[in-house]
Every structure is written in C-alpha cells, then in structure tokens.
C-alpha positions as CSV (number, residue, x, y, z in Angstrom):
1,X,0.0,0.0,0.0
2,X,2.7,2.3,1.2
3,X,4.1,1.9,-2.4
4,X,1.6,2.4,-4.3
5,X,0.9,5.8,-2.4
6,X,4.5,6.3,-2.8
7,X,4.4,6.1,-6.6
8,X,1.1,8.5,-7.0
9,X,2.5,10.8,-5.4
10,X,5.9,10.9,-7.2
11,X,4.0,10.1,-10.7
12,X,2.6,13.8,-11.2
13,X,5.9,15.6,-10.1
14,X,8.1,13.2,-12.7
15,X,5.4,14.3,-14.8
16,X,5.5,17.7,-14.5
17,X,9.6,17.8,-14.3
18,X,9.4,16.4,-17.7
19,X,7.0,18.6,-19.1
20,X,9.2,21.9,-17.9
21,X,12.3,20.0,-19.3
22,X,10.7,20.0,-22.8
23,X,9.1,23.2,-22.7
24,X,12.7,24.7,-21.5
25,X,14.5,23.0,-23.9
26,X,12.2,24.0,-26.6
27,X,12.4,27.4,-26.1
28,X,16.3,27.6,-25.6
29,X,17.2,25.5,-28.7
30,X,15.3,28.3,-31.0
31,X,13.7,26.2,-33.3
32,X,10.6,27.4,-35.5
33,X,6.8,26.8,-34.2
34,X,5.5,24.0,-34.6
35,X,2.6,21.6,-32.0
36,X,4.1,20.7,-28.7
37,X,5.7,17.1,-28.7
38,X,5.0,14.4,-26.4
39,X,6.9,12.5,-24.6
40,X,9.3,9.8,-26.3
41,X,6.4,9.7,-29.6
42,X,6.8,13.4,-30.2
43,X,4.8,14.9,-32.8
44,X,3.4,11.7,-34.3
45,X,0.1,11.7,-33.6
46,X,0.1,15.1,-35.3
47,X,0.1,12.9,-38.7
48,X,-2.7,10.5,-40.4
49,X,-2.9,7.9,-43.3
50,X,-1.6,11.2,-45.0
51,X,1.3,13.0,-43.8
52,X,1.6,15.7,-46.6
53,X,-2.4,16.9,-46.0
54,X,-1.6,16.7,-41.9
55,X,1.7,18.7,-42.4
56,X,-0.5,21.0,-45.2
57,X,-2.6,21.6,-42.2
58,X,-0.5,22.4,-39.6
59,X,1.4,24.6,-42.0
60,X,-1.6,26.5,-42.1
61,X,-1.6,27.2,-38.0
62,X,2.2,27.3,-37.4
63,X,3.6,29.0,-40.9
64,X,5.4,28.0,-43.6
65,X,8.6,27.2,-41.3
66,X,7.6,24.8,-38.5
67,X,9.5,22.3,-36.5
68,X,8.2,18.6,-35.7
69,X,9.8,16.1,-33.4
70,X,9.4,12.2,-34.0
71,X,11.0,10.3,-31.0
72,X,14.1,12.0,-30.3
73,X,14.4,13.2,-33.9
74,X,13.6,16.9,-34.9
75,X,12.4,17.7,-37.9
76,X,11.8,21.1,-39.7
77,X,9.0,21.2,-42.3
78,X,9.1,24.0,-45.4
79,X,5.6,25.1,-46.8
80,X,7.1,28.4,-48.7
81,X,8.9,28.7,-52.4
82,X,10.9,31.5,-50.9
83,X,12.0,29.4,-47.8
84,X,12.8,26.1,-49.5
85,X,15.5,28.0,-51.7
86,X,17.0,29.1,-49.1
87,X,17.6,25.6,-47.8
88,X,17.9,23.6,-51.6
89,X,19.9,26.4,-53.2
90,X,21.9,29.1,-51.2
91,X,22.5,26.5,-48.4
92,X,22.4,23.6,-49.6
93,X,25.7,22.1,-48.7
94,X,24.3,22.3,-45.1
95,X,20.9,20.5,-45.3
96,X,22.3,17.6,-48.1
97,X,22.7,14.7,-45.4
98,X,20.1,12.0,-44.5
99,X,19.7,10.6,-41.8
100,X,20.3,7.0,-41.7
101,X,17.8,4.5,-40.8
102,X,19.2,1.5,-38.5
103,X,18.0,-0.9,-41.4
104,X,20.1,0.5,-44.0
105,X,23.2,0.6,-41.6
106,X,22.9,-3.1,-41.1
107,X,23.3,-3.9,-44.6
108,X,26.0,-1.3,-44.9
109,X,24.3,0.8,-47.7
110,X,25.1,4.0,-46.0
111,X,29.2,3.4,-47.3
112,X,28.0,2.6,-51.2
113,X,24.1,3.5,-51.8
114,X,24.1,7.3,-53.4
115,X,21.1,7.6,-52.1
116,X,22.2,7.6,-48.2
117,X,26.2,8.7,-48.7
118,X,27.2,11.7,-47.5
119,X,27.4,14.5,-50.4
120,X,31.1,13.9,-50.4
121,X,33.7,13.1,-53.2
122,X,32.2,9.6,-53.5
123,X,28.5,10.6,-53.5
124,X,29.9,13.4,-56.4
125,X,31.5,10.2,-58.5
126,X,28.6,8.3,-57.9
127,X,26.2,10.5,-59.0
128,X,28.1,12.1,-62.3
129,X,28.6,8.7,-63.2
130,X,24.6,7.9,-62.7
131,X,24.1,11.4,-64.7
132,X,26.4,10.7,-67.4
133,X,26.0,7.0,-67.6
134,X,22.9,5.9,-66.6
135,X,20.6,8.0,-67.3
136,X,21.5,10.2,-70.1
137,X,19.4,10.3,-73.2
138,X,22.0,8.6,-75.1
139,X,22.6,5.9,-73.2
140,X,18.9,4.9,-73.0
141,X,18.7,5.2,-76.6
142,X,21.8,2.4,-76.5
143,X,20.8,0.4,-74.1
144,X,16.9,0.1,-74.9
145,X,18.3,-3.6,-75.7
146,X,18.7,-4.2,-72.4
147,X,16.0,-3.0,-70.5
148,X,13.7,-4.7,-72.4
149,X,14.8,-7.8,-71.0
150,X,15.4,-6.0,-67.3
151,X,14.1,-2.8,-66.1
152,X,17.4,-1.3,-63.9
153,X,15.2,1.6,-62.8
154,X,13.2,0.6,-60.0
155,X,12.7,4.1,-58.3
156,X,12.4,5.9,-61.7
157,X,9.9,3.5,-62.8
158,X,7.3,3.4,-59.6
159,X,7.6,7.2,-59.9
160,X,6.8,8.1,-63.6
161,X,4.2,4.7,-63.1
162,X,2.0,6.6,-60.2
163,X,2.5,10.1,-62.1
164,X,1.0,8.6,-65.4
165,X,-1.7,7.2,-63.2
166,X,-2.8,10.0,-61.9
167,X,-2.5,11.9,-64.9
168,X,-4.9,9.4,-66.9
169,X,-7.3,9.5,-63.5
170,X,-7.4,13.3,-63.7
171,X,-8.1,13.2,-67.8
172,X,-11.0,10.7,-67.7
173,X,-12.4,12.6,-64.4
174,X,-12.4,15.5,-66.7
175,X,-13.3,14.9,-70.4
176,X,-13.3,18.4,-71.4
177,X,-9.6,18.6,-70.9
178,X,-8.7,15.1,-72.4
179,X,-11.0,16.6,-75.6
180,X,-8.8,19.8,-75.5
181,X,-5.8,17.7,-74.7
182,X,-6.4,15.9,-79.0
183,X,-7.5,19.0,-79.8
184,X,-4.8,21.3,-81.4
185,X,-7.1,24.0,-82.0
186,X,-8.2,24.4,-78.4
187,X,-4.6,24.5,-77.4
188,X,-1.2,24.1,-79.0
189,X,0.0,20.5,-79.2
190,X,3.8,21.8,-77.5
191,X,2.4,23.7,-74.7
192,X,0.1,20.6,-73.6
193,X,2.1,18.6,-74.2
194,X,4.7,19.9,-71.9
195,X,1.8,21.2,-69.0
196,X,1.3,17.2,-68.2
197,X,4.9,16.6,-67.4
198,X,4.6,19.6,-65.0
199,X,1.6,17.7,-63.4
200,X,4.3,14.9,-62.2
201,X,4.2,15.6,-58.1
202,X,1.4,18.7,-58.7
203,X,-0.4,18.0,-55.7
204,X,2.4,17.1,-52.9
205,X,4.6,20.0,-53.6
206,X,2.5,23.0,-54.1
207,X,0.7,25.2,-51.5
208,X,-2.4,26.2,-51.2
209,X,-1.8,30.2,-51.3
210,X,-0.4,29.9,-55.0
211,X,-3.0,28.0,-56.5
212,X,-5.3,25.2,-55.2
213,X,-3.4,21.6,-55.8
214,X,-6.9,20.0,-55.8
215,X,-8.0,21.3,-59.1
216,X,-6.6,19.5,-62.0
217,X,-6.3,22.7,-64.2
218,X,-2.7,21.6,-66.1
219,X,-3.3,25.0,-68.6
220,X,-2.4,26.7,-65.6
221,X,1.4,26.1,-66.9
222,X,0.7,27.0,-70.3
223,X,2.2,30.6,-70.1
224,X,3.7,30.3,-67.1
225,X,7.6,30.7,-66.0
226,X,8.0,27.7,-63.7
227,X,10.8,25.6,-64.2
228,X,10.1,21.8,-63.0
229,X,14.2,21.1,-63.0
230,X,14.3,22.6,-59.8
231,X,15.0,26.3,-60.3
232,X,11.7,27.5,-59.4
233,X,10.9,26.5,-55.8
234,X,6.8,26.8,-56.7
235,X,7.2,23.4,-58.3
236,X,10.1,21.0,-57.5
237,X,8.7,17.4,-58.8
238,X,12.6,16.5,-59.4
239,X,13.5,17.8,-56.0
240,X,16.8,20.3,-56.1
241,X,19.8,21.1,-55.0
242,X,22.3,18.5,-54.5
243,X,19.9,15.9,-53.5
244,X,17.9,16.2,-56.7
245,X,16.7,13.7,-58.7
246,X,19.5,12.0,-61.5
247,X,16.9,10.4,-63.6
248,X,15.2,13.6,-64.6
249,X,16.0,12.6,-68.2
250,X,14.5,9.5,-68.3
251,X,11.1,10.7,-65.9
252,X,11.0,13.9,-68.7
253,X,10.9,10.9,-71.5
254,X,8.9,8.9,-70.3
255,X,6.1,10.9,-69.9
256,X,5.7,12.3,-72.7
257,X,6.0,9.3,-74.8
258,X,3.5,7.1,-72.9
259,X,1.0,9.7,-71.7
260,X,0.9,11.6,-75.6
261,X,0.5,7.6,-76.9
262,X,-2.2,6.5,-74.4
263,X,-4.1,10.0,-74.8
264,X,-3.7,9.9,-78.8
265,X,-4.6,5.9,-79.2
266,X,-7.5,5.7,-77.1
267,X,-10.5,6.4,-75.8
268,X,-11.6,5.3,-71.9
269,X,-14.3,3.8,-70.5
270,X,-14.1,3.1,-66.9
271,X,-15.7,-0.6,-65.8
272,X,-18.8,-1.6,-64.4
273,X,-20.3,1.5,-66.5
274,X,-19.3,4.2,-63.8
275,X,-19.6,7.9,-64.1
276,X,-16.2,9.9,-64.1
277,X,-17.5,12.4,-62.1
278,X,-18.7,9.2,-59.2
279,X,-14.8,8.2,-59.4
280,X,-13.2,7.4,-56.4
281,X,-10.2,10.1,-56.0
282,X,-8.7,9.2,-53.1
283,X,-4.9,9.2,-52.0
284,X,-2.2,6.9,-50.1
285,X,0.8,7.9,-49.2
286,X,4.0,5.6,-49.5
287,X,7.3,5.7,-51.7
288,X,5.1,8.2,-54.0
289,X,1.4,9.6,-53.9
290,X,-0.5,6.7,-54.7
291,X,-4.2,6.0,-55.6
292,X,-6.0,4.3,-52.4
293,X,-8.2,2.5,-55.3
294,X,-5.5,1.4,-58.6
295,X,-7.4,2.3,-61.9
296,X,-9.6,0.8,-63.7
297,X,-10.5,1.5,-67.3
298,X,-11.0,-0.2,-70.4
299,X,-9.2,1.6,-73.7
300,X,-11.2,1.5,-76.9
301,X,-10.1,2.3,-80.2
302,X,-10.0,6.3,-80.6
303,X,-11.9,7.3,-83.8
C-alpha cells in the first residue's frame, strides 16, 4: 500500500519535471513553431494515413517554417517557395545529409548507396557517373536492348508509373480537358504537351496560397515561367539542390511518350459503367502519392 501511495504521489511531479524539461528545452534551442511534442512519440500523432495533408494543415496554423519532433528526432518542415531555396539552393551544402535509418546501416548501404552517402567526393562520382552514364538520353537510346529484358530503374519507374496514373485518373475525371488535350485548336499540341509533365508531383509540392493543388487545371502552366528542374521553388517534382533527382532525363521521357500515346490511341471507358465524375479520388501515401483505389478503365479504339 505504502508503495503504491509512494508512486502517486511521485507520478505527477516526474510528470511535470518532464513537461518543464521539454518546454525549457524548446524554447532555448530556438527552433521554429510548430505543436508541442509528447513524450518519447513526439509529434506523431500530429500525422494521419496522410502525412503531406496533416503537415499541409499544420502549416496553415504554425507557418510555412515549423519544426516537428518524431522520437528524439527533430524535424523542420518547409511550406514556402521562398524558404525552400534558401535551404535547396543558397545553403544547400548544409541541409544535403540524410539521416540514416538502422536498417540500411545493417546492410552497410550508407558506405556505397548514393542515395544515403554523405554528399562527399564519393557521393559526387557516384552521382556524375549515374548522370552521365545511366541515365543520359544517349545511353537509353543504347541500351533500350537491355531494359527490355530488365528494367534497372526501380525508383524511376514506380515514380513516372504513379504520375502517369494520376495523370490518366485526372483526364478521364475531366473529359473536357482530355478533348482539349487531341484538340490542337483548343490549345497548341507543344504547350500541352509539356503542362502534363509539370503535373508529375502537382499536388504534394505546391501550396495552397499559390493556387489550389486539388483542381486539375494543367493550362495553368501554359504561359507560365516555372521551371520543373528545380529552379523555381513553386514546383520542385525532381526535387533540387544537390539531392535532386538524377533520372530527370529518363522521368521527362517517359512521360511524354507514354502519356501523348495513351491520350492519342485511345479512348476510356471506366468498368462496371461508372460515371467519371462518381470516381473514387482518393490518396495513399507511400514511396510516391498513390491512388488508395488502382485504376480501372478499359481503352477502346479512338476514332
């Protein structure tokens, strides 16, 4: 008995010792607003089944620079164009590193993945050699032999995969723009052609006070200035800085050829007779912005 009194008594002062320890160490580290972290789980029930719309909504209450804490990790969040070239541009030598999960450490792919080195004189041989070697234009043109046997691009692939889905899930939801999309007259066969491939991460990486993400409107970049190679921070699909994406080349190719063929060949019709405007556009989050329900539509014969 006398312990159990013992321990209720001492359970609300640990409790409140820890609470002034955060709060004090909060305040003298200086770090940007952001929700007040729990103890050991931090900020993670701040998050749901979708990170990017929980983080889009705290942006809105804490600004575009807010800090997050997930177990004794802290983590700093950029909503802002402005912000994020700061980090991705004028600093970017000091916010390149990763950190490295336990699970890659035990296989050792920290010392040889270029995804987890350091950016160091390794990581900067590793990656000219992907740029120049791997994923340049005219090496897919020499080695189309190859990959048709194996497909070396794993990442690439399940990237430019869940963009062209989305892109086809947007179209069919909205027939007027896959009509204007065959329709040179409505708008120039270039432009279009080039405003899907700026669709690519559309509606992870823009926010809201630019334009809304949740509008598939893809003239928008018709006569627009935005550069999707990572110079303008409104739209970086590639990422940028030194961290961005090597396989631009191959993403930029990609798209284009299959979306322009599957939009020029065919017509859709979605199964079991349903309505586009009835489809089911939800999201899951994972290695990219997924659909929570895959696509399914039938292509017919475009006359």
């Amino acid at each position: 008995m006398d312990y159990f009194s013992t321990l209720s008594f001492l359970f609300p002062i640990l409790l409140a010792l820890a609470y002034t320890t955060i709060v004090s160490g909060r305040r003298k580290s200086q770090l940007p607003p952001g929700p007040f972290p729990l103890p050991i789980i931090g900020n993670l029930l701040h998050l749901s089944d979708n990170p990017h719309q929980s983080l889009a909504t705290l942006a809105k209450r804490y600004g575009p620079l807010m800090s997050l804490r997930f177990g004794t990790r802290t983590s700093i969040v950029v909503s802002s164009p402005d912000i994020a070239k700061d980090f991705f541009q004028t600093h970017d030598h000091l916010f390149s590193g990763r950190p490295v999960p336990d699970s890659v450490r035990v296989v050792d792919h920290d010392n040889y993945s270029l995804v987890w080195l350091p950016t160091g004189n390794q990581w900067q041989r590793l990656r000219r050699i992907s740029k120049e070697y791997l994923f340049s234009v005219r090496r897919l043109d020499a080695s189309e032999h190859i990959r048709q046997q194996k497909e070396l691009f794993i990442a690439g692939i399940d990237t430019t995969s869940s963009t062209i889905e989305w892109a086809m899930v947007e179209l069919i939801h909205n027939p007027h723009i896959l009509e204007a999309a065959r329709n040179p007259r409505l708008l120039g066969a270039k432009k279009m052609h080039k405003s899907f491939v700026m669709y690519g991460q559309w509606g992870v990486t823009q926010k809201f006070d630019i334009y809304d993400p949740d509008k598939f409107i893809p003239e928008r970049f018709l006569e627009g200035k935005i550069d999707y190679k990572g110079q303008s921070f409104e739209l970086i699909p590639f990422g940028a800085g030194r961290r961005s994406c090597p396989g631009i080349n191959i993403a930029h190719r990609m798209l284009h050829i299959i979306l322009g063929s599957l939009i020029r060949e065919f017509d859709w019709k979605l199964e079991e007779n349903l309505r586009a405007q009835d489809m089911n556009m939800e999201e899951k989050f994972g290695l990219t912005l997924q659909r929570k329900l895959p696509l399914m539509a039938i292509p017919l014969r475009f006359k």
